[in-house]
C-alpha positions as CSV (number, residue, x, y, z in Angstrom):
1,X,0.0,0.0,0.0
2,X,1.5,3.2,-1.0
3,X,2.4,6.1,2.0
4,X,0.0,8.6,1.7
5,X,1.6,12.3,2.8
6,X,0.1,15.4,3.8
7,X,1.8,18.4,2.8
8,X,1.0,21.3,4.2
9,X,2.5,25.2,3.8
10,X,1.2,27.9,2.9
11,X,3.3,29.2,0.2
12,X,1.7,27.3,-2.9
13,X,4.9,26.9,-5.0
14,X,6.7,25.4,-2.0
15,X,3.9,23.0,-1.8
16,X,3.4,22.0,-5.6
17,X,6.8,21.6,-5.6
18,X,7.2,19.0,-3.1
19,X,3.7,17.6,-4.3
20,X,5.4,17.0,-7.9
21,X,8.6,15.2,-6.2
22,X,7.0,13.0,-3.9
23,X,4.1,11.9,-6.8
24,X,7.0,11.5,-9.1
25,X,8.3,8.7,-6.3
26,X,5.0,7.2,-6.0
27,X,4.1,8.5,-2.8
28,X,-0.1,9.3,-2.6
29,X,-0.1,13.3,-2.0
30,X,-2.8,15.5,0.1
31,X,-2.3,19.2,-0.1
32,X,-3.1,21.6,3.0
33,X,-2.5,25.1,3.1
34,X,-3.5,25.8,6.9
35,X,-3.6,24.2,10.3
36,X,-7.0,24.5,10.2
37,X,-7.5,22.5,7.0
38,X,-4.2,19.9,8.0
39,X,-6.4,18.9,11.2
40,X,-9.0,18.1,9.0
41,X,-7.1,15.9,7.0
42,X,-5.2,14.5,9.7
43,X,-8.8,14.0,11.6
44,X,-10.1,12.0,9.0
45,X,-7.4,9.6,9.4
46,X,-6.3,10.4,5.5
47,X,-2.4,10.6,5.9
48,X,0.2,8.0,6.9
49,X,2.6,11.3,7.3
50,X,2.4,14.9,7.3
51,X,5.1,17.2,5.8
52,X,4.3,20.8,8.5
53,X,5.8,23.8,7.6
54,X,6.2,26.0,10.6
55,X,4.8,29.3,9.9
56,X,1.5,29.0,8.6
57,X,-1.0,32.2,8.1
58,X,-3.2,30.6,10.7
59,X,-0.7,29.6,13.5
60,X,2.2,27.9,14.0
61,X,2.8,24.3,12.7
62,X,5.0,23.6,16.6
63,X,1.5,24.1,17.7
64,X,-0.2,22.0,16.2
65,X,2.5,19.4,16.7
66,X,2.9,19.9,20.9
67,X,-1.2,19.8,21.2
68,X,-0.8,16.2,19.8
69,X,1.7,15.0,21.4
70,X,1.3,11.5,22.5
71,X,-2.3,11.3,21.0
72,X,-3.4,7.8,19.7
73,X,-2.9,7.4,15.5
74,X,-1.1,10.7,14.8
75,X,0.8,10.1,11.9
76,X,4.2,11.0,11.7
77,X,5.5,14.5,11.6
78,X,8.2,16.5,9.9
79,X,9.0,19.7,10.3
80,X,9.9,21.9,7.4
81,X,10.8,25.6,7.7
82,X,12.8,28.6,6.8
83,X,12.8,30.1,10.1
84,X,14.7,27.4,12.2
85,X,17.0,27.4,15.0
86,X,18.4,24.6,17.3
87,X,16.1,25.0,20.0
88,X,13.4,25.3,17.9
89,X,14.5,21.3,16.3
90,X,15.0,20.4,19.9
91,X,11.8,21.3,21.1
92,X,10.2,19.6,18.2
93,X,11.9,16.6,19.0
94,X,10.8,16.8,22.7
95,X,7.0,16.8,21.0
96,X,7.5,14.2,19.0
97,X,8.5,15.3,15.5
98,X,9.5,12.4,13.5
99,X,12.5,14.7,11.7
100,X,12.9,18.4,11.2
101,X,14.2,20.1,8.4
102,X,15.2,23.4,6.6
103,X,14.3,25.0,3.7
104,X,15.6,24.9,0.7
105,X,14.2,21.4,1.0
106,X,17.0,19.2,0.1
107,X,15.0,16.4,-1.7
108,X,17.4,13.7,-1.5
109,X,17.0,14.4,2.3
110,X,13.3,14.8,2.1
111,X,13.2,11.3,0.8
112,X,15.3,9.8,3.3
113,X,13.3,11.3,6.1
114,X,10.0,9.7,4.3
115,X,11.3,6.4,4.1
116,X,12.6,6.1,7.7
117,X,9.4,7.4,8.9
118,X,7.3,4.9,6.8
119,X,9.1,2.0,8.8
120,X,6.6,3.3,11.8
121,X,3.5,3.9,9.4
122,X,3.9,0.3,8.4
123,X,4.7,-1.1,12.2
124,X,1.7,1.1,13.1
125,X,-0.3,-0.7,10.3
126,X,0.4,-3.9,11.8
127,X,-0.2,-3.0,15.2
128,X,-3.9,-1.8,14.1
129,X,-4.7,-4.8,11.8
130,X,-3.1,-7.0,14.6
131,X,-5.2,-5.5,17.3
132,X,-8.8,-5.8,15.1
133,X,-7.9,-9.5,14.3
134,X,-5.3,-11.1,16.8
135,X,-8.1,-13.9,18.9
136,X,-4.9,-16.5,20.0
137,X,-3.0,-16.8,23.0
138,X,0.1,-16.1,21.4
139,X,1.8,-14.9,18.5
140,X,5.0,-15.4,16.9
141,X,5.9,-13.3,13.8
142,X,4.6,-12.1,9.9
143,X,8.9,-12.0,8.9
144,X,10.0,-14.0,6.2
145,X,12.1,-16.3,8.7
146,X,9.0,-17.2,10.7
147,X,7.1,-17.8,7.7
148,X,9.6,-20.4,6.5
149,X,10.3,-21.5,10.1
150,X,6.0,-22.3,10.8
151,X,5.8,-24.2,7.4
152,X,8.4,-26.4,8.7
153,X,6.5,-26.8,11.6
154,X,3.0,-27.3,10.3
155,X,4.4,-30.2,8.5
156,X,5.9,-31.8,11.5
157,X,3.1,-31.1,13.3
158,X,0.8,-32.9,10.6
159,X,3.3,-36.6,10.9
160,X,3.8,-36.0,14.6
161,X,7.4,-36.6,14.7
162,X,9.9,-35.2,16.8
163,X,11.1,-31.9,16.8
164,X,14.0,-29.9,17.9
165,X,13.9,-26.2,18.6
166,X,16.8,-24.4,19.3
167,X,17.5,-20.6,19.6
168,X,18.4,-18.4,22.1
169,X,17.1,-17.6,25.9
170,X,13.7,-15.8,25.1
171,X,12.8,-15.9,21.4
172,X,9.6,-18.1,21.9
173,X,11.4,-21.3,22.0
174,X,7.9,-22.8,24.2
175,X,5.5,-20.8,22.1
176,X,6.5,-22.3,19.1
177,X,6.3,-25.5,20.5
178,X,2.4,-24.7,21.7
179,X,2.2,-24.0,17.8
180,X,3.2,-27.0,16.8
181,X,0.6,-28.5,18.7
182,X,-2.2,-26.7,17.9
183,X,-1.3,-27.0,14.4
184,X,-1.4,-30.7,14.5
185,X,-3.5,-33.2,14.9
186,X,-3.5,-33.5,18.5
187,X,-4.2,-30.3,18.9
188,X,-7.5,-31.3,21.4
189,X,-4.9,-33.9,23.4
190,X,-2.6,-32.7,26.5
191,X,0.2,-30.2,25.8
192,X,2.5,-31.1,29.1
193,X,5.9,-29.2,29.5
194,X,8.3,-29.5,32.0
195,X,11.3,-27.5,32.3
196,X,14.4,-30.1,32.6
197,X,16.8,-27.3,34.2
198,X,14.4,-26.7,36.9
199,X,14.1,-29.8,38.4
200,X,16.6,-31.5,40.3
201,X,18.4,-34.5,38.8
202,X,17.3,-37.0,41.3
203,X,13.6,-36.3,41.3
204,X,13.6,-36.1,37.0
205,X,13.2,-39.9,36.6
206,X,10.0,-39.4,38.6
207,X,8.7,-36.5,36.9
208,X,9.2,-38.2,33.7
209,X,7.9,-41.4,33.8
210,X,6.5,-41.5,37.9
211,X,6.8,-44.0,40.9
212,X,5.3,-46.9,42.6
213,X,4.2,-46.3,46.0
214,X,7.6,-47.3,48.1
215,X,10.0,-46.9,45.2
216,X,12.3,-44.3,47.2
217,X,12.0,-42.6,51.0
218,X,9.1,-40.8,50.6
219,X,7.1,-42.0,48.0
220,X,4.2,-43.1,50.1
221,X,1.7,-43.3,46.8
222,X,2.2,-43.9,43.3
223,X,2.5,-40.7,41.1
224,X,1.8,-40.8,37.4
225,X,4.6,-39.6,35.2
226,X,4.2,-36.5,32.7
227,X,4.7,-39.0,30.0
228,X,1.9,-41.3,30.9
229,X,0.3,-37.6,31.5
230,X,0.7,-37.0,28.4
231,X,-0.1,-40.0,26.4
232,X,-1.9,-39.1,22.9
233,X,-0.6,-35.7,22.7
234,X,2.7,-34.0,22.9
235,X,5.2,-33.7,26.0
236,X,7.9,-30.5,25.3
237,X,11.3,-31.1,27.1
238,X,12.1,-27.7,27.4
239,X,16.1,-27.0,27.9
240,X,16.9,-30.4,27.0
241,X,20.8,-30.2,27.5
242,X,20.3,-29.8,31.4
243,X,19.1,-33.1,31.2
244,X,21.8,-35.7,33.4
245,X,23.6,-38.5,31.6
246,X,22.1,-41.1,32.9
247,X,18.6,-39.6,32.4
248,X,18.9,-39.4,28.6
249,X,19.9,-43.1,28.3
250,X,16.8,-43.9,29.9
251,X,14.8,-41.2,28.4
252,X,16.5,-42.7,24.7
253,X,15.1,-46.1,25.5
254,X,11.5,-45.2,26.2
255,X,11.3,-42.6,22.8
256,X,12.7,-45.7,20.9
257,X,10.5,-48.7,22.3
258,X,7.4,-45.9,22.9
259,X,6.9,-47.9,26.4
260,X,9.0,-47.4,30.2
261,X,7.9,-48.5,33.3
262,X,7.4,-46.3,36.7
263,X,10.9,-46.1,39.0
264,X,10.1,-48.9,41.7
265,X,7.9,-50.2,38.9
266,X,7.5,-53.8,36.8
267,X,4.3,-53.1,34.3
268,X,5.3,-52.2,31.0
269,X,3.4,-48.6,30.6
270,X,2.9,-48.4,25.8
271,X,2.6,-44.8,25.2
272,X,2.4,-43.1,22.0
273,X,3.9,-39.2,22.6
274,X,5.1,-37.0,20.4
275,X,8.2,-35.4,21.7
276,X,9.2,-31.7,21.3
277,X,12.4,-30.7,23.1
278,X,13.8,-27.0,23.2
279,X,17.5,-25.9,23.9
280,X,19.4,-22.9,24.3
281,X,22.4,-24.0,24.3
282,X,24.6,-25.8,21.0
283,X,24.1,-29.8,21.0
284,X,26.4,-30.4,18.8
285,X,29.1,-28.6,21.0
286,X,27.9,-30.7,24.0
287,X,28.1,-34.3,22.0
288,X,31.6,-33.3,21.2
289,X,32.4,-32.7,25.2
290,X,30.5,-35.6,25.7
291,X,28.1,-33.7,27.6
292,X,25.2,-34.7,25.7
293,X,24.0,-38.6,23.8
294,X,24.2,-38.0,20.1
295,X,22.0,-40.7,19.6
296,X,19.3,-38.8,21.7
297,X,19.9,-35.9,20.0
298,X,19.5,-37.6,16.4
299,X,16.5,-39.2,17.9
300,X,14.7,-35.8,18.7
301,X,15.7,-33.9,15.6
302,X,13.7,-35.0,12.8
303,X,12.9,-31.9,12.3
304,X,15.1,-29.5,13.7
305,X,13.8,-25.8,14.0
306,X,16.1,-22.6,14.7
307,X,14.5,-19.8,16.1
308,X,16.1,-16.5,15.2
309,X,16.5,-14.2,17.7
310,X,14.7,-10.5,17.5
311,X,17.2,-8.0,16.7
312,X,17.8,-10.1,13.2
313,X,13.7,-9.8,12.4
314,X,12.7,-6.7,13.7
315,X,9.7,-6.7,11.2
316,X,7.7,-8.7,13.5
317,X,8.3,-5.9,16.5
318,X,5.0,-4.1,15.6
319,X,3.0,-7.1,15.6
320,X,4.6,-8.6,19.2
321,X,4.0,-5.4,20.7
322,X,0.3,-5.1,19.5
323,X,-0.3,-8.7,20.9
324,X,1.0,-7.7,24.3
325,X,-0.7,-4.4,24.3
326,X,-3.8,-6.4,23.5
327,X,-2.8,-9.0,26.5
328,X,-2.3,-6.8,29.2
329,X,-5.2,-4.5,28.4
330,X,-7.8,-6.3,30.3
331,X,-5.1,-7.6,33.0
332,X,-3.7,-4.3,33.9
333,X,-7.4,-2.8,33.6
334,X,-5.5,-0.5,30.8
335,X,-7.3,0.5,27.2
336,X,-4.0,1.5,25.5
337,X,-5.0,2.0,21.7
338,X,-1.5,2.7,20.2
339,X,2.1,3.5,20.4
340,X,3.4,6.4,18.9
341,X,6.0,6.6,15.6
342,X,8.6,7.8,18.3
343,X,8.3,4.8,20.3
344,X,8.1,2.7,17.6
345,X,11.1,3.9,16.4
346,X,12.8,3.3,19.2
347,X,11.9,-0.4,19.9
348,X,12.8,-0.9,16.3
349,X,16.5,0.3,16.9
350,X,17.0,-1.6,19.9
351,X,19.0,-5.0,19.4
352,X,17.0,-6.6,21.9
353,X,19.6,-9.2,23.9
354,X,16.6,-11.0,25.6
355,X,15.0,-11.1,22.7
356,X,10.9,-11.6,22.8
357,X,11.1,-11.6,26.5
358,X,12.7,-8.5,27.0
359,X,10.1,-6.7,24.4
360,X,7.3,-8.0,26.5
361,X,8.4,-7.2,29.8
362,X,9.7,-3.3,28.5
363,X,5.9,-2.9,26.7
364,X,4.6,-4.3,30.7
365,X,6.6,-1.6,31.8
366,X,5.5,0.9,29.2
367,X,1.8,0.1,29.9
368,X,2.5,0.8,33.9
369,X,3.9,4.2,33.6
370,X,1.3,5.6,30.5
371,X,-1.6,7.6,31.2
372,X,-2.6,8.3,28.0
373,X,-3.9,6.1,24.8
374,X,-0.4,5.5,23.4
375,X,3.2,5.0,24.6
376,X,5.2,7.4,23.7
377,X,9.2,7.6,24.2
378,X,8.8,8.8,27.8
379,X,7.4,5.9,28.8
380,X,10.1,4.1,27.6
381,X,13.6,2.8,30.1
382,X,16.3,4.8,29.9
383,X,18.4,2.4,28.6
384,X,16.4,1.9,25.6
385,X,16.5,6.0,24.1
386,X,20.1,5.6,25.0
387,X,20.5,3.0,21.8
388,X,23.6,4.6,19.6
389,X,22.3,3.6,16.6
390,X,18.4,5.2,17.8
391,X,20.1,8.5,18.3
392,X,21.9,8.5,14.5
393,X,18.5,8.3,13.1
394,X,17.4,11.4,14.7
């Protein structure tokens, strides 16, 4: 969908001119020659951008930019005058101007200004489509990668054969996996996870596959294992390599014969599981340690799934924050309708080390401190607007 851009000056030459340039680049053009008629336009919700010369017959174009500030679905703004100083830029900046520049309007640098702010008309596109449609519990990405990556996985889901995700701490490792499931066809049989690195190595074995009343000091009943638990359906092994020698040999034996029996235990228990198990860490580097079976790890990776990690698909950042804006509405008893091009900007120049958990719990944080109907760049942490490569932009 093309940007649509509002320009608006009063001087009509200026504004043909620029209306010419930008048509010439394929860009849809609206024309204002007053605040008055620009905040009809912008009203009407007919611009993806506006172009705001400062000194308008009418009033001043800061004006119009300060009173709306942090209000939900302004487009972008630039600034464009003849009249500029440094405090005037700074103070446009502080109100949320997307860029500011001087005239002569350089067009080159008119252009480069567009296209950086369509980056936050499309996220913002997203964000809205995503908050009319999204229904799930989850989401995981529109990008390229995780189009590729969930074709993989619907067809894995379809055989039920086992799967191995890998990817770093936070990129959705789990959510995947929940994909997976639903995609498949036992997507109305248990889903049971268990988190190998936070259970102790001598009560796994039990959590696993359970134990006969008497088997060890303290088991006074028997307990049914997660993989009995989950017979019919799927049982995700998250963090997999934490998972003690000993423990994968016997873990290995029961994927392979599809039956194990209770610790303490003599009854052959048939189960028919499929197996999803989720690391962070490199297999391949553990096998050669001898840290980790590589005939387990062959066994689990029919398919094996990498997940990428945020900062290298920062297309799907619009739609994860929309879905977490649209989580934690009705938690936090919030009604957040947007977040503005400045903080879009910024979350899109972050490189995100903890990945898809870090976004969520920074747009949690967001949502705490905002009083208004979008987030803006003060509602941001500190650390985030300190991003090097954020403040080049600007």
């Amino acid at each position: 969908m093309a940007l649509s851009v509002l320009v608006v000056d009063d001087e009509k030459n200026a504004r043909e001119n620029i209306a010419a340039f930008l048509k010439k680049k394929d860009y849809e053009v609206l024309e204002a020659s007053s605040i008055k008629d620009a905040k009809k336009v912008i009203a009407q919700g007919s611009a993806d951008l506006v172009l705001l010369d400062v000194q308008l017959l009418d009033g001043l174009g800061t004006t119009l930019l300060a009173e709306s500030a942090g209000a939900a679905g302004r487009p972008p703004i630039i600034l464009i005058t003849a009249h500029g100083d440094i405090d005037m830029a700074v103070e446009a900046m502080k109100n949320g101007a997307h860029d500011f520049l001087q005239k002569p309007i350089k067009f080159d640098r008119l252009e480069q200004s567009i296209k950086r702010a369509g980056k936050s008309v499309a996220m913002r596109r997203e964000l809205n489509h995503l908050r009319q449609t999204q229904q799930g519990d989850f989401v995981l990405g529109n990008s390229k990668q995780m189009k590729s990556l969930l074709a993989q996985a619907e067809r894995a889901a379809q055989t039920a054969v086992s799967v191995l995700i890998t990817g770093e701490t936070g990129t959705g490792k789990e959510v995947l996996a929940q994909a997976i499931h639903r995609m498949g066809t036992r997507a109305d049989k248990p889903f049971i996870a268990i988190n190998c690195a936070a259970i102790q190595s001598t009560v796994i074995e039990s959590e696993l596959f359970g134990h006969e009343a008497g088997a060890f000091t303290g088991a006074d009943k028997r307990k049914t294992g997660l993989m009995e638990v989950a017979n019919d359906g799927i049982l995700f092994l998250d963090e997999i390599s934490s998972m003690p020698a000993d423990m994968q040999a016997k873990l290995l034996r029961a994927l392979e014969e599809r039956a194990f029996r209770r610790m303490g235990g003599t009854t052959l228990i048939k189960v028919d599981v499929q197996i999803l198990a989720a690391s962070n860490r490199n297999l391949k580097s553990m096998i050669e340690k001898g840290e980790f079976r590589d005939d387990l790890y062959y066994r689990l990776k029919v398919v094996d799934l990498d997940m990428p990690a945020l900062r290298d698909r920062k297309e799907d950042i619009s739609e994860l924050v929309g879905f977490f804006i649209h989580q934690n509405n009705p938690r936090m008893g919030l009604n957040i309708q947007d977040v503005t091009p400045k903080a879009m900007e910024a979350l899109a120049a972050h490189d995100w080390p903890g990945n898809i958990r870090e976004l969520r719990n920074i747009i949690e944080r967001a949502m705490l401190f905002c009083d208004e109907a979008a987030i803006d760049v003060a509602h941001l942490p500190a650390e985030l607007l300190s991003n090097p490569k954020k403040a080049k932009s600007t």
